[in-house]
Each structure stands twice: as C-alpha cells, then as structure tokens.
C-alpha positions, 0 to 999 in steps of 0.5 A, a space after each residue: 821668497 814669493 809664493 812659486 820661487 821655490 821650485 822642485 824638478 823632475 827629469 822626466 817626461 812621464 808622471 805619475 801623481 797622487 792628489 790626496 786631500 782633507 785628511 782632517 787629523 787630530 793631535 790624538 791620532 784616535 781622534 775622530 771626525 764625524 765617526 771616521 779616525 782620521 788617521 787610520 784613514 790616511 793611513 789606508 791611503 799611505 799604504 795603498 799609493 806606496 804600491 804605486 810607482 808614484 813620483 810625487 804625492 800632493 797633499 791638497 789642504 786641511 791636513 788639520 782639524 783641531 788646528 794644533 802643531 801636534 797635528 802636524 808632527 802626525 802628519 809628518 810622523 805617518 808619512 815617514 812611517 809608511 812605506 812611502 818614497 816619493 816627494 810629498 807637496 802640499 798646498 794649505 786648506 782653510 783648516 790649515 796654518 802656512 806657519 806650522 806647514 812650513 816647520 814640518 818640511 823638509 827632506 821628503 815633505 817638499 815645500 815648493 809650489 811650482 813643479 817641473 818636468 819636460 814639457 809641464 808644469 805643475 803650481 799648487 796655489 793658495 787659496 786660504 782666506 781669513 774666513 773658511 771660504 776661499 780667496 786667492 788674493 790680488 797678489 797672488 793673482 798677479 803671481 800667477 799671472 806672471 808664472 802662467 807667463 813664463 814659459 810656455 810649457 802645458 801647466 796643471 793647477 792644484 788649488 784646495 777650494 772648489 772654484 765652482 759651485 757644486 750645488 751643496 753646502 759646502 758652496 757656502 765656502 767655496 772660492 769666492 773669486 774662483 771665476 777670476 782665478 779660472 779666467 786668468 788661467 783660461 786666458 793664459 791659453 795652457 792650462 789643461 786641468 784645475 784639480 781641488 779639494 774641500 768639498 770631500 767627494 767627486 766631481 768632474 765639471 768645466 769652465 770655458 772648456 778648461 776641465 776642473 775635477 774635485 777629489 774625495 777626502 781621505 777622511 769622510 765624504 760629504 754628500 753629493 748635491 745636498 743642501 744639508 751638510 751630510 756626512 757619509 763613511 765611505 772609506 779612504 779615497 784619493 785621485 791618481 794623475 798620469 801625464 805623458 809628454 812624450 808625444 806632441 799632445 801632451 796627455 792626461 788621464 785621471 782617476 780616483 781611488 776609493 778604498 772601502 772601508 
C-alpha cells in the first residue's frame, strides 16, 4: 500500500484540529527527559484538548524517546485512558520506528495519511530519514507530487522536521531537502500551510508566500535562536487548527496552547 492509500473522511466542512508533538515517552512512564516527565505532560495535554470539540488530533512525531515498543503500548494506553474521543493520526519523527506505529493503530489510533473533508485535504508526510535529520525520499516526492495533483481541493501539510532553518541548533537535523519538498508544494498552487515539529517551540515563517508554522513539544521546549542546544520547562503545549470551507475562501486560523506547568 503506498504511503497516501489509506485515506480517512470526513463529511463536514468545518474542522477543528489539534497538532501535538514530541511527546518524547519512555517504556517507565516516570521517565524523564531533561527533568520533564513526559507523560505526565502529555497527559495535561490529553485532558486539556478533550474539552475541545475537536474532530481529530495529529500526533506530529518522536512519540518515543527510548525507541522501545513499551513506549508505544504508553502511548497507546494514555490515549485511550483519557477523556479523548476523536480519531488520533500520527506522522513518524526521527525518534520513532514506522513498525512499532504501525502495531499500536487501530480503532481510535488512525493509521492514514491522507485526510478529507469538503473542500480540503489534509497529508501527514514522511520526513524519517536514516540519520536524525530529515529526508523525504525521491519516491515519496513523486507521491506526493502525484496526491498534490489529484484533486484540486485546498490541501494542509503536516510533516515532523522543520524544512526551514530556524537559526538554532537543531538546524543540524533539520530537513535536508526541505526546500524540494516546499517548491513541490508551492508549485502545486493549493497549499495553504506546512505545519511541523522537532524543533520543540514556536515559530511561524514562510517560503514563497507558502505560511510554514512549527508547534511546541508537548514535553520540553528548546530554546529559541540558540546555537547552544538549551532545554527549557515550559509546560505542555500544543496548536489548534480551525478550517472553515463553507465560504468561497477557504479559511484558516491557527493558535498554540501552552499549559504552564
């Protein structure tokens, strides 16, 4: 099955979206990264968007931090504890292994990567490469090229490298050819937003007048603008998403959610 085959819709023309990312959890859910207990954070976040009404979460990569399948099970076993009703995506980070993903969905844990509604469309991309940076691969490119192509619904991206620089240190592993994955969207004329993680805070930049936003972790942030690699703990934080295509313009409108801790 290729990458955008499995394919998730809903009838609706309005939606609400939450992006949350690098929850960074451990097979002990006292573990802790860089002093932060990574689920207990995510935890927070679980409660606070199940008193949204959300139609679906996206999980944007590095679910992991200790790589082990236990860790997954942790994920899986929060989700479902929590008051959380919508359909849960994911996309894989540099932390995380497709495999072990794959063995965790079913039922509420969704494993497609293409999402429809009236008049947009939603792909979750695959940025994992063989080292920590991103690389989304030839094939991939053409898929996407292709999916881009198929329809001439609005689309939103979702990916989890940043495919810009964001002047920090984590620009290291950043997405080597993010450039060729943003002209490839930009010149598919209907893309109105690249959302991403890994870099573990906030930023909003653009490319080609194509709107690119990074979301906060979930677990720790890392300093802003650093060539040091500084952690800081800043609580849980997640973005929410609203779409509206009810109108002729399409619209969109996007926020982050920090919950101090």
């Amino acid at each position: 099955m290729a990458w955008f085959d499995d394919k998730h819709t809903f009838n609706k023309s309005v939606l609400r979206i939450a992006h949350v990312t690098d929850c960074h959890l451990f097979a002990d859910k006292d573990g802790e990264y860089f002093g932060v207990n990574t689920a207990s954070h995510f935890e927070q976040a679980l409660a606070h968007m199940a008193q949204k009404p959300l139609d679906c979460v996206i999980f944007g990569g590095d679910l992991t931090q200790d790589h082990s399948f236990e860790s997954y099970l942790l994920f899986s076993e929060l989700i479902h504890k929590s008051a959380l009703t919508c359909p849960v995506f994911w996309l894989p980070g540099n932390h995380d292994e497709i495999t072990m993903l794959n063995r965790i969905s079913g039922g509420q844990i969704n494993s497609g990567k293409h999402i429809a509604a009236s008049g947009i469309e939603l792909l979750l991309i695959n940025s994992k490469g063989p080292t920590p940076a991103g690389w989304v691969t030839g094939a991939h490119l053409d898929e996407t090229t292709e999916c881009l192509v198929q329809s001439n619904s609005k689309k939103i991206i979702f990916c989890h490298h940043n495919p810009l620089p964001i002047n920090g240190y984590l620009d290291k592993h950043m997405l080597e050819n993010g450039p060729q994955l943003l002209n490839v969207l930009v010149n598919s004329g209907n893309i109105i937003g690249v959302f991403h993680g890994h870099v573990h805070n906030e930023y909003e930049q653009s490319y080609r007048e194509l709107s690119v936003f990074a979301t906060p972790a979930s677990s720790t942030q890392f300093k802003k603008y650093s060539a040091q690699w500084q952690q800081q703990n800043c609580g849980p934080a997640y973005r929410m998403l609203y779409i509206d295509t009810e109108k002729d313009k399409i619209g969109m409108k996007t926020e982050v959610v920090w919950l101090n801790g």
